[in-house]
Backbone atoms as SQL, in Angstrom:
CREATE TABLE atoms (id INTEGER PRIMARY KEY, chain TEXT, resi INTEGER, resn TEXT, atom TEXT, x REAL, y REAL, z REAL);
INSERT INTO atoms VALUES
  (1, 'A', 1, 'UNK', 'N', -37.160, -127.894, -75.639),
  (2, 'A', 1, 'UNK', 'CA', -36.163, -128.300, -74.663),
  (3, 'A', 1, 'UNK', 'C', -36.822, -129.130, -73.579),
  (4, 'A', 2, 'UNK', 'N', -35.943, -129.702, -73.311),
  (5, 'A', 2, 'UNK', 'CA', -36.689, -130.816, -71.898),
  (6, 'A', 2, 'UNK', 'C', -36.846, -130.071, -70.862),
  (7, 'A', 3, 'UNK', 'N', -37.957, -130.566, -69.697),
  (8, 'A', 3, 'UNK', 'CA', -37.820, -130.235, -68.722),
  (9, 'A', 3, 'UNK', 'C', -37.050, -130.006, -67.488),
  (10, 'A', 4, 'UNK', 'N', -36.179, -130.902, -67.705),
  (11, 'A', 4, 'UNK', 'CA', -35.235, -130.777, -66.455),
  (12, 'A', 4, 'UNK', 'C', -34.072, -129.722, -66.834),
  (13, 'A', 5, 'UNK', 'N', -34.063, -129.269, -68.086),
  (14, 'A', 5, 'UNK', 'CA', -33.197, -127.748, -68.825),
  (15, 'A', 5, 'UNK', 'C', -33.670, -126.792, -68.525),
  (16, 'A', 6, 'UNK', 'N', -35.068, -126.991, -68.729),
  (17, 'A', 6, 'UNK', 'CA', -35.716, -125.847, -68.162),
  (18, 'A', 6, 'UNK', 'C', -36.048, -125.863, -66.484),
  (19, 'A', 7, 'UNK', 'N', -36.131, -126.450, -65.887),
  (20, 'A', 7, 'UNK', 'CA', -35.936, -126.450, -64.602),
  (21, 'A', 7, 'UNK', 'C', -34.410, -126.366, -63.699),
  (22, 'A', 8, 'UNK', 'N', -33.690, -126.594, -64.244),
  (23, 'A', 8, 'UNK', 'CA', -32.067, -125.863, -64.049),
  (24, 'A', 8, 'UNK', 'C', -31.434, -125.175, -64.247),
  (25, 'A', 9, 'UNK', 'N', -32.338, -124.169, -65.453),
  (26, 'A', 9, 'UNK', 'CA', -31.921, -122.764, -66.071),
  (27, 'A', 9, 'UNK', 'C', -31.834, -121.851, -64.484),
  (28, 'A', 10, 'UNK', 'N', -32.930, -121.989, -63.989),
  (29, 'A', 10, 'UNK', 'CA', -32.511, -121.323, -62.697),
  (30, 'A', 10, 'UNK', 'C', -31.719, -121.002, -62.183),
  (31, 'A', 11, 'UNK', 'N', -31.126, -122.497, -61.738),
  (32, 'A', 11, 'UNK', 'CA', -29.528, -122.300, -61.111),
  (33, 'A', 11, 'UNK', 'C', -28.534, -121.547, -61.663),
  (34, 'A', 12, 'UNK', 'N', -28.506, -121.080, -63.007),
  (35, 'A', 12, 'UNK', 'CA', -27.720, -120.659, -63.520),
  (36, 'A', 12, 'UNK', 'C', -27.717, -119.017, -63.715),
  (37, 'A', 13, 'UNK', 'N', -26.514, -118.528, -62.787),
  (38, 'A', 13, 'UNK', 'CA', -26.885, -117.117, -62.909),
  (39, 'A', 13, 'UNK', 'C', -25.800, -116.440, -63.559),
  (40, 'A', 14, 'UNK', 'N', -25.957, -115.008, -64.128),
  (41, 'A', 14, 'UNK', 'CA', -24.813, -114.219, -65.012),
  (42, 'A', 14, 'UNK', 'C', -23.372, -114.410, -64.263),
  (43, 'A', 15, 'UNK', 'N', -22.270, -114.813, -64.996),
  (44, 'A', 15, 'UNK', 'CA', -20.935, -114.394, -64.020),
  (45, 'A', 15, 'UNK', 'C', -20.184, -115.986, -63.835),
  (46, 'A', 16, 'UNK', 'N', -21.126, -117.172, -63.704),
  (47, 'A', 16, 'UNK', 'CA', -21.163, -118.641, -63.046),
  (48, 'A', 16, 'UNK', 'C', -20.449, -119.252, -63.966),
  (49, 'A', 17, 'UNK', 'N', -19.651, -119.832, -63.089),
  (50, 'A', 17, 'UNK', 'CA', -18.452, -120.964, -64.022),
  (51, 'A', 17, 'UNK', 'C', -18.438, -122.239, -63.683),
  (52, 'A', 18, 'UNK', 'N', -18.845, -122.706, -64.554),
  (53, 'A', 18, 'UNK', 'CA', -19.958, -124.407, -64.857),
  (54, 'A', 18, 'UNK', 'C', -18.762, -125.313, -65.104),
  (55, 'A', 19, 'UNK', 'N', -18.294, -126.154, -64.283),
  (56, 'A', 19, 'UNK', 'CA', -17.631, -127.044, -64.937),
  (57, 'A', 19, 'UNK', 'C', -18.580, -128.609, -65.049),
  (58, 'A', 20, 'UNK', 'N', -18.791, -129.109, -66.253),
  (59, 'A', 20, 'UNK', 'CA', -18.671, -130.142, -66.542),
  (60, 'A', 20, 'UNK', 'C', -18.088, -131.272, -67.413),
  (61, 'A', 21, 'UNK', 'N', -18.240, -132.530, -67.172),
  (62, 'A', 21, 'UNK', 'CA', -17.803, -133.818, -67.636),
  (63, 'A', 21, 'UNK', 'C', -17.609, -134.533, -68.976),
  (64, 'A', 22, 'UNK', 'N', -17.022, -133.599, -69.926),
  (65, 'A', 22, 'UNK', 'CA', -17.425, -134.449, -71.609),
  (66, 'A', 22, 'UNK', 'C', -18.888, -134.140, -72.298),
  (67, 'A', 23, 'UNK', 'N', -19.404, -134.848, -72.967),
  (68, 'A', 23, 'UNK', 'CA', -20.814, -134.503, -73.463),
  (69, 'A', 23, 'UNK', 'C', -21.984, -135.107, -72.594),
  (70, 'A', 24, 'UNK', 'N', -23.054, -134.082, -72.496),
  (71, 'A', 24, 'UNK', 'CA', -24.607, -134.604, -72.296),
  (72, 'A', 24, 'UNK', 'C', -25.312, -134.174, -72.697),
  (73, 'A', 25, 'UNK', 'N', -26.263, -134.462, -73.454),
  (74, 'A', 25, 'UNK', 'CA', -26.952, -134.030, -74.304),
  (75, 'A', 25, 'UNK', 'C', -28.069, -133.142, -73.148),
  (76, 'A', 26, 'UNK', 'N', -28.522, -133.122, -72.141),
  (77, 'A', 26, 'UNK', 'CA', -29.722, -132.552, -71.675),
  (78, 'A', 26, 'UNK', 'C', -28.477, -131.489, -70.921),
  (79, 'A', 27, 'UNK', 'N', -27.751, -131.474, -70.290),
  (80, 'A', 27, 'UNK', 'CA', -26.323, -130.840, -69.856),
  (81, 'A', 27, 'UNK', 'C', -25.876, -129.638, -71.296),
  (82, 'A', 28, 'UNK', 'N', -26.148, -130.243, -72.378),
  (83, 'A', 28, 'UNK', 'CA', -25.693, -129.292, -73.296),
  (84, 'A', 28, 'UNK', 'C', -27.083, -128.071, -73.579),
  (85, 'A', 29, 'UNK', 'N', -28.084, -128.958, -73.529),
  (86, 'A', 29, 'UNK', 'CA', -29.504, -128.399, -73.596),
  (87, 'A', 29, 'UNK', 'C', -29.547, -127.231, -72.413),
  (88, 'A', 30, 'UNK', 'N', -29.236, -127.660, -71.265),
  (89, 'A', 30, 'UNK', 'CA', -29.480, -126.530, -69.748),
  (90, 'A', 30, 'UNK', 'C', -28.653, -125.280, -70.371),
  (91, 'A', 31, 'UNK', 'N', -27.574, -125.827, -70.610),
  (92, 'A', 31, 'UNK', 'CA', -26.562, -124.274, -70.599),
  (93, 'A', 31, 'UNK', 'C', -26.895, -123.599, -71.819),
  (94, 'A', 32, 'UNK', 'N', -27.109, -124.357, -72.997),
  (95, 'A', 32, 'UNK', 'CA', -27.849, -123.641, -74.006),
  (96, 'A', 32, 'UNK', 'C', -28.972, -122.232, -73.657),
  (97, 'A', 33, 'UNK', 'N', -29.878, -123.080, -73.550),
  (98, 'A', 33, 'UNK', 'CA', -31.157, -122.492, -73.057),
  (99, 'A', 33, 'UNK', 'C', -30.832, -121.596, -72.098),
  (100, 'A', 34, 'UNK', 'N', -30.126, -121.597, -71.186),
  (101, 'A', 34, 'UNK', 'CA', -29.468, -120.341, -70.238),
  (102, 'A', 34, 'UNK', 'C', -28.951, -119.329, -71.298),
  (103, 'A', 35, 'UNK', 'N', -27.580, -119.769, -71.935),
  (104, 'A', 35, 'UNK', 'CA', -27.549, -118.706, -72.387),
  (105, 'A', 35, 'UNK', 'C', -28.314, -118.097, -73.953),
  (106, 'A', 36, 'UNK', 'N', -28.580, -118.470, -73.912),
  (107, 'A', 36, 'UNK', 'CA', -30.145, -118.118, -75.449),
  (108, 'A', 36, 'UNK', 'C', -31.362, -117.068, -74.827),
  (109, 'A', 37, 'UNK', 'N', -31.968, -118.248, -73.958),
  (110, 'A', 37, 'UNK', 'CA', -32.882, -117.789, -73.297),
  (111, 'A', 37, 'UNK', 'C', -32.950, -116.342, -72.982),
  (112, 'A', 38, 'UNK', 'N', -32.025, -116.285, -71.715),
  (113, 'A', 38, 'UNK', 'CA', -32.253, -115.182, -70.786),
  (114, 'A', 38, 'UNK', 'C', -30.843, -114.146, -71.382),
  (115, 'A', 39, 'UNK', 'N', -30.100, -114.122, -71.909),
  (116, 'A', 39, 'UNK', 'CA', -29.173, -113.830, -72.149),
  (117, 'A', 39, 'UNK', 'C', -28.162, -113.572, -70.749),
  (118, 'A', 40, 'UNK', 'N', -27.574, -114.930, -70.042),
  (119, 'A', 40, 'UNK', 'CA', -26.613, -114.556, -69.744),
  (120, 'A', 40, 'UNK', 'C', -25.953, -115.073, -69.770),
  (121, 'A', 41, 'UNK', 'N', -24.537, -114.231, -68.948),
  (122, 'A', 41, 'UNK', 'CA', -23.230, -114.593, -69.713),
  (123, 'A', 41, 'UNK', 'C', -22.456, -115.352, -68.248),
  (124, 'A', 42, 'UNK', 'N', -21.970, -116.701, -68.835),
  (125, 'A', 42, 'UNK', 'CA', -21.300, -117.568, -68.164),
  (126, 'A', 42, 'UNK', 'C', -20.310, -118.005, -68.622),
  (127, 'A', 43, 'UNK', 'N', -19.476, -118.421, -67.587),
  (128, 'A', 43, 'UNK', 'CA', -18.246, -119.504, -68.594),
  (129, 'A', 43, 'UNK', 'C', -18.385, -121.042, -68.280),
  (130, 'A', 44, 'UNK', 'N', -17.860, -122.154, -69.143),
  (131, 'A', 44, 'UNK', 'CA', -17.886, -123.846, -68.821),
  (132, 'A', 44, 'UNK', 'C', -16.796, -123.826, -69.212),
  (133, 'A', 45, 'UNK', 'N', -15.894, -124.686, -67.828),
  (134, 'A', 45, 'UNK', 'CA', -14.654, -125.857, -68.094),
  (135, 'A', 45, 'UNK', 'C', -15.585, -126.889, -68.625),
  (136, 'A', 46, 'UNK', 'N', -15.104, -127.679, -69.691),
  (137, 'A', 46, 'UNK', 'CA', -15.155, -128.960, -70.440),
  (138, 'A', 46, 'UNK', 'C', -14.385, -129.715, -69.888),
  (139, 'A', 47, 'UNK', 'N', -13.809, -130.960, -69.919),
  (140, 'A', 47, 'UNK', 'CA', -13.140, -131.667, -69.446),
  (141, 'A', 47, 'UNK', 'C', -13.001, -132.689, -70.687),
  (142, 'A', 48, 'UNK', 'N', -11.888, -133.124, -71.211),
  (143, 'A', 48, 'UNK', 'CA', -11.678, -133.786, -72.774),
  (144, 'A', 48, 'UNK', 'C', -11.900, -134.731, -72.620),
  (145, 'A', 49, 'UNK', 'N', -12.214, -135.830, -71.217),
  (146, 'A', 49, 'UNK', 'CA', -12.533, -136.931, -71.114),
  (147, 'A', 49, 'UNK', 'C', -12.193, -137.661, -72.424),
  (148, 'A', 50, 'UNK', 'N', -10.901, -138.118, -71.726),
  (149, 'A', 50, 'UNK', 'CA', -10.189, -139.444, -72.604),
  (150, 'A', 50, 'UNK', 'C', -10.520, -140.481, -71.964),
  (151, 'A', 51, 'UNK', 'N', -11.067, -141.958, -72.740),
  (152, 'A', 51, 'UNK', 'CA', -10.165, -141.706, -73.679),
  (153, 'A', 51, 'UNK', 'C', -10.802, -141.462, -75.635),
  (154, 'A', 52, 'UNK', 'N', -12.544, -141.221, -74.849),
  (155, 'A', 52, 'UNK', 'CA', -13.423, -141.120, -76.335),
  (156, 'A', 52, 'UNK', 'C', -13.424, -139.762, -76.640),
  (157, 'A', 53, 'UNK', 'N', -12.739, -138.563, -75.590),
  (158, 'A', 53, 'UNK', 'CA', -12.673, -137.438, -75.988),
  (159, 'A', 53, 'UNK', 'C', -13.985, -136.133, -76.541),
  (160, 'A', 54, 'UNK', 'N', -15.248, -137.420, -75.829),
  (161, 'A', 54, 'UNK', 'CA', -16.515, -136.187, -75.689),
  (162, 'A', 54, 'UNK', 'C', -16.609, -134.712, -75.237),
  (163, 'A', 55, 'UNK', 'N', -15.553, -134.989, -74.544),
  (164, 'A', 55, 'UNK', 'CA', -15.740, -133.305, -74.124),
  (165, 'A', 55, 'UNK', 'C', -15.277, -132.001, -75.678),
  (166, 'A', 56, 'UNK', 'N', -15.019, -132.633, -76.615),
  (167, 'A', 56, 'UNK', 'CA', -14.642, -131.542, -77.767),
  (168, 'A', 56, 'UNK', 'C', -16.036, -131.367, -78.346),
  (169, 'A', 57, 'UNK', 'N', -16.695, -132.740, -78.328),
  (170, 'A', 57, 'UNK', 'CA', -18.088, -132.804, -78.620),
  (171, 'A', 57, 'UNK', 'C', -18.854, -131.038, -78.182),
  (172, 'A', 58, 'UNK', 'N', -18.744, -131.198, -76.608),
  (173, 'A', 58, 'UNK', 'CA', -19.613, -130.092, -75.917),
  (174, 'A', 58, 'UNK', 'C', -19.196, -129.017, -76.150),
  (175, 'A', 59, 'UNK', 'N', -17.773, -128.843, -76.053),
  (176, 'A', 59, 'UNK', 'CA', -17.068, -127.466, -76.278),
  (177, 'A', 59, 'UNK', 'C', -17.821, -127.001, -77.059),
  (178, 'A', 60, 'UNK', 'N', -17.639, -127.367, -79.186),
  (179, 'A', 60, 'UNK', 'CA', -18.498, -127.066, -79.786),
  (180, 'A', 60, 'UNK', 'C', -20.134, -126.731, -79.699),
  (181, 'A', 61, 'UNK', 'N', -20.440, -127.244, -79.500),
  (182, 'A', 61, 'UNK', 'CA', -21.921, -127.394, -78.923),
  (183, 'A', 61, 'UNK', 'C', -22.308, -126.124, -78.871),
  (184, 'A', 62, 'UNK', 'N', -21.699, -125.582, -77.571),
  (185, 'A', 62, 'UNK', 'CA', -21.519, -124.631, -76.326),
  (186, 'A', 62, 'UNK', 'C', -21.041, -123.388, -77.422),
  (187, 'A', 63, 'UNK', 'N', -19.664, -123.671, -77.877),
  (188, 'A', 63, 'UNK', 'CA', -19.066, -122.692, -78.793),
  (189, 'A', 63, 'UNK', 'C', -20.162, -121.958, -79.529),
  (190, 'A', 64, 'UNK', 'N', -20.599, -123.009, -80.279),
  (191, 'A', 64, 'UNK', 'CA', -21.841, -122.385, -81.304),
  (192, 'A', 64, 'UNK', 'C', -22.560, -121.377, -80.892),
  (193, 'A', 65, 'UNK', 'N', -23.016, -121.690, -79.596),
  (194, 'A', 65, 'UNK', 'CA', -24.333, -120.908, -78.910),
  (195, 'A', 65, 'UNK', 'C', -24.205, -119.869, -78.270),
  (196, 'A', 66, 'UNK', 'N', -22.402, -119.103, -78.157),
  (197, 'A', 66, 'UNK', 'CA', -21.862, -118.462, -78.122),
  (198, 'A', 66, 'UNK', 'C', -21.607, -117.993, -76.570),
  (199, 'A', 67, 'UNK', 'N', -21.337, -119.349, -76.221),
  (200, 'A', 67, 'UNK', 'CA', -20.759, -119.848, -74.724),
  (201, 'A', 67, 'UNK', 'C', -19.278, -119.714, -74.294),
  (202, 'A', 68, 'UNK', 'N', -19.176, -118.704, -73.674),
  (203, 'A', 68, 'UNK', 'CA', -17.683, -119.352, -73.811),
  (204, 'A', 68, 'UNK', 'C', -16.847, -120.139, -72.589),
  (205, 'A', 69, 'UNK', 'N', -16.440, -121.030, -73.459),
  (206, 'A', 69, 'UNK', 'CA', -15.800, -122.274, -73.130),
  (207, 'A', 69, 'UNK', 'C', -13.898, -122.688, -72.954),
  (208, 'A', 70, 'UNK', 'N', -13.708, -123.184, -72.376),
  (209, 'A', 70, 'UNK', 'CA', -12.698, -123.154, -71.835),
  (210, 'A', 70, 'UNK', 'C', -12.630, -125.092, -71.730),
  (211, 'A', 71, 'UNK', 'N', -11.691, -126.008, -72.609),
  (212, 'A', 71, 'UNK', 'CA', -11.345, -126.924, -72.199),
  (213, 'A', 71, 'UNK', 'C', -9.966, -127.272, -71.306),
  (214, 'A', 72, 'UNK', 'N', -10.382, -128.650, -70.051),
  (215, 'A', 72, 'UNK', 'CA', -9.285, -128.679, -69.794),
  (216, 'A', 72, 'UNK', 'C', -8.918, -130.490, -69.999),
  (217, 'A', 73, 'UNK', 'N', -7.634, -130.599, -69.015),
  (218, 'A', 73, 'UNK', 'CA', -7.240, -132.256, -69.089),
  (219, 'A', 73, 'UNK', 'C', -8.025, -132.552, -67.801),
  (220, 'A', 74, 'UNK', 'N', -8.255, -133.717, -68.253),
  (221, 'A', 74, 'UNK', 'CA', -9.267, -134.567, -66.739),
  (222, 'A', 74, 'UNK', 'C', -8.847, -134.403, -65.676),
  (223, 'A', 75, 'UNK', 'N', -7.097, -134.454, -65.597),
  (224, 'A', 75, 'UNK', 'CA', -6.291, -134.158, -64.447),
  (225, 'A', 75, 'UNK', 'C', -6.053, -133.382, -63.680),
  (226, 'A', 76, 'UNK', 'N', -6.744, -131.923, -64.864),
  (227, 'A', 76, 'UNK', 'CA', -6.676, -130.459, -64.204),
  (228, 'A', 76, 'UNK', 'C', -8.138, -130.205, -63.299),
  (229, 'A', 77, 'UNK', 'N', -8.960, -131.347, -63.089),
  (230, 'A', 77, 'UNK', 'CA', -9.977, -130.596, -62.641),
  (231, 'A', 77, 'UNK', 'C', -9.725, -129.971, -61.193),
  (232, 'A', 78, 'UNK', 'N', -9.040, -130.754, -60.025),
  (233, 'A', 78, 'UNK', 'CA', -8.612, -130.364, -59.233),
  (234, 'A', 78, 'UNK', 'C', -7.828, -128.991, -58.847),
  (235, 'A', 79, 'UNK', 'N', -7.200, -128.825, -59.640),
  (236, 'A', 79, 'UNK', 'CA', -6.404, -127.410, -59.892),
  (237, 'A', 79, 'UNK', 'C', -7.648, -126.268, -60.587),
  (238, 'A', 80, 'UNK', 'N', -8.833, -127.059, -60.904),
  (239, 'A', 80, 'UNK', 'CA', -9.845, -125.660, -61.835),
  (240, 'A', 80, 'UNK', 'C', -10.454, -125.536, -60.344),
  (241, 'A', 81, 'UNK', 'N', -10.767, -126.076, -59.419),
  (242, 'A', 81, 'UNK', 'CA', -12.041, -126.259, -58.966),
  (243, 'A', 81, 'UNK', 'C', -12.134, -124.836, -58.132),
  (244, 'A', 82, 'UNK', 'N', -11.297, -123.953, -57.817),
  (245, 'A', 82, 'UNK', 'CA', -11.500, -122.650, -56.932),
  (246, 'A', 82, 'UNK', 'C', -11.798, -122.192, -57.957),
  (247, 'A', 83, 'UNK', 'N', -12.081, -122.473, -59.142),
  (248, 'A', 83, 'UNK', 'CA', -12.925, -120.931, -59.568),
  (249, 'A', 83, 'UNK', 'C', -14.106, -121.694, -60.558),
  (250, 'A', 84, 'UNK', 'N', -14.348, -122.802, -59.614),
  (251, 'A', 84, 'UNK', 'CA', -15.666, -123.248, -60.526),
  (252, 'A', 84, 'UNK', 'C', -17.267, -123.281, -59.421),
  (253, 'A', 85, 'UNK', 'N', -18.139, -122.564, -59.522),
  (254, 'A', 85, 'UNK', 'CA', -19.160, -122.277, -58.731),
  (255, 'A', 85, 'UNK', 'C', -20.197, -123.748, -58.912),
  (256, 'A', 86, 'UNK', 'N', -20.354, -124.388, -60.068),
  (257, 'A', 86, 'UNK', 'CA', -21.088, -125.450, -60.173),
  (258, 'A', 86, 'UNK', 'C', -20.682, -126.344, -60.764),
  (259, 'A', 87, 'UNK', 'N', -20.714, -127.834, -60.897),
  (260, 'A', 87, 'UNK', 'CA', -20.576, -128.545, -61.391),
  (261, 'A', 87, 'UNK', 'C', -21.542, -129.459, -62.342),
  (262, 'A', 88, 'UNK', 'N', -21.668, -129.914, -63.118),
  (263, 'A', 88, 'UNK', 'CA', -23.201, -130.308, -63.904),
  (264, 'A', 88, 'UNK', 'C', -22.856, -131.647, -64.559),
  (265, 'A', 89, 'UNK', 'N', -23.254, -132.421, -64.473),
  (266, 'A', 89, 'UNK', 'CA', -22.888, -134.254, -65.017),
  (267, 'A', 89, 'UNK', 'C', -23.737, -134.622, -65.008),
  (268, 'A', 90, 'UNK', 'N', -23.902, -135.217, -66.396),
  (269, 'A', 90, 'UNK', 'CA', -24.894, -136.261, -66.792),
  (270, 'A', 90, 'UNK', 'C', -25.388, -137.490, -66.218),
  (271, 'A', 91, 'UNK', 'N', -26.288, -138.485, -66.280),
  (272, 'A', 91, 'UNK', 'CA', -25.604, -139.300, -65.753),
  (273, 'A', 91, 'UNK', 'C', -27.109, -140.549, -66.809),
  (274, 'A', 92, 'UNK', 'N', -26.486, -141.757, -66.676),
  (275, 'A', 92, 'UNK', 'CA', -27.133, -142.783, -66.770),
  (276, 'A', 92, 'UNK', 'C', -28.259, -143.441, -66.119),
  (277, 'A', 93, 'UNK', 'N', -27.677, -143.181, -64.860),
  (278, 'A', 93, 'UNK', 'CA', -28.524, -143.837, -64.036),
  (279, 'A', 93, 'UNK', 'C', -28.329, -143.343, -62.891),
  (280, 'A', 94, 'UNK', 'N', -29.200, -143.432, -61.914),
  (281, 'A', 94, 'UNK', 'CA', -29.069, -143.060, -60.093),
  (282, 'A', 94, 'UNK', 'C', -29.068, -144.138, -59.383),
  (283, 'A', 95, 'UNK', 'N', -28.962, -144.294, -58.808),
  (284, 'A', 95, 'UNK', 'CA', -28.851, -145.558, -57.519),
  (285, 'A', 95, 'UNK', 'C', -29.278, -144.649, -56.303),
  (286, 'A', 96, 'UNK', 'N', -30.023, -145.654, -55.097),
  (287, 'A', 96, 'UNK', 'CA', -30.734, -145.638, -54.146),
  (288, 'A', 96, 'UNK', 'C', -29.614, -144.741, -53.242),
  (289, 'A', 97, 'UNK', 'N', -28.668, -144.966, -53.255),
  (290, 'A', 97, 'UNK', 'CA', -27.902, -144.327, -51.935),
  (291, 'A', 97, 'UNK', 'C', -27.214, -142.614, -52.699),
  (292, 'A', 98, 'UNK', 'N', -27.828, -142.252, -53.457),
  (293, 'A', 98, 'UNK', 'CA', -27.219, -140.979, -54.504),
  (294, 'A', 98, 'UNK', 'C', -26.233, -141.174, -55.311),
  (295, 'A', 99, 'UNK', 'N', -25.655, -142.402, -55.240),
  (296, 'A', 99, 'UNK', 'CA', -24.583, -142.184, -56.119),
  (297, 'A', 99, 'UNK', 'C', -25.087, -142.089, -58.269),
  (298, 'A', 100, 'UNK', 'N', -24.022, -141.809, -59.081),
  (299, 'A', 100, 'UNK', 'CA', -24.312, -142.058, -60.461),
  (300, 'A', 100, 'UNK', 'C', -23.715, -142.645, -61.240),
  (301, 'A', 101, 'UNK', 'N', -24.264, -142.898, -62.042),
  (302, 'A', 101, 'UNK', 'CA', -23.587, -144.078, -63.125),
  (303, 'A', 101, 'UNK', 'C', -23.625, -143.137, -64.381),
  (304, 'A', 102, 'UNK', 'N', -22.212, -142.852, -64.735),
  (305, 'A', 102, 'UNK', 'CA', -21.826, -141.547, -66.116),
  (306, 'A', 102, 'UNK', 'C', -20.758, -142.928, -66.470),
  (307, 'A', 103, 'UNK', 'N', -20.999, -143.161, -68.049),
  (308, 'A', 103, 'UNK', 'CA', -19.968, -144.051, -69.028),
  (309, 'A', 103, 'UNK', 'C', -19.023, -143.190, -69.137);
């Protein structure tokens, strides 16, 4: 596993409800390795991100590793967000002022 999975396993503690953005491969790697690793137990909103619909990608992913997962519509994230403790997104690129660049 990469380093930055293993350096964010941390953040992740028993109980924590992860919402993220469609698929990322090092994003799918963190929560993996959390729950494999250490055995604990979390939940992830997915988000179906239309209109390529990666987020079914992660669900599975996640599903497999015996995550459980919860997809929603892009629209609902606002309505998830009181019961989401972290948020986790991939991203492409960083830019100087913090912002990110996610396709």
């Amino acid at each position: 596993m990469g380093q930055i999975a293993q350096f964010g396993d941390q953040f992740i503690n028993d109980g924590t409800t992860v919402l993220t953005n469609g698929y990322d491969r090092v994003v799918s790697q963190l929560l993996v390795l959390s729950a494999t690793s250490k055995t604990k137990h979390f939940n992830v909103l997915v988000t179906e991100t239309r209109p390529e619909g990666s987020g079914h990608k992660m669900a599975q992913v996640l599903s497999e590793a015996g995550i459980r997962v919860t997809m929603i519509l892009d629209n609902a994230v606002a309505y998830s967000m009181s019961s989401v403790d972290m948020v986790l997104v991939g991203a492409e690129g960083l830019v100087e002022n913090g912002g990110i660049i996610k396709r």
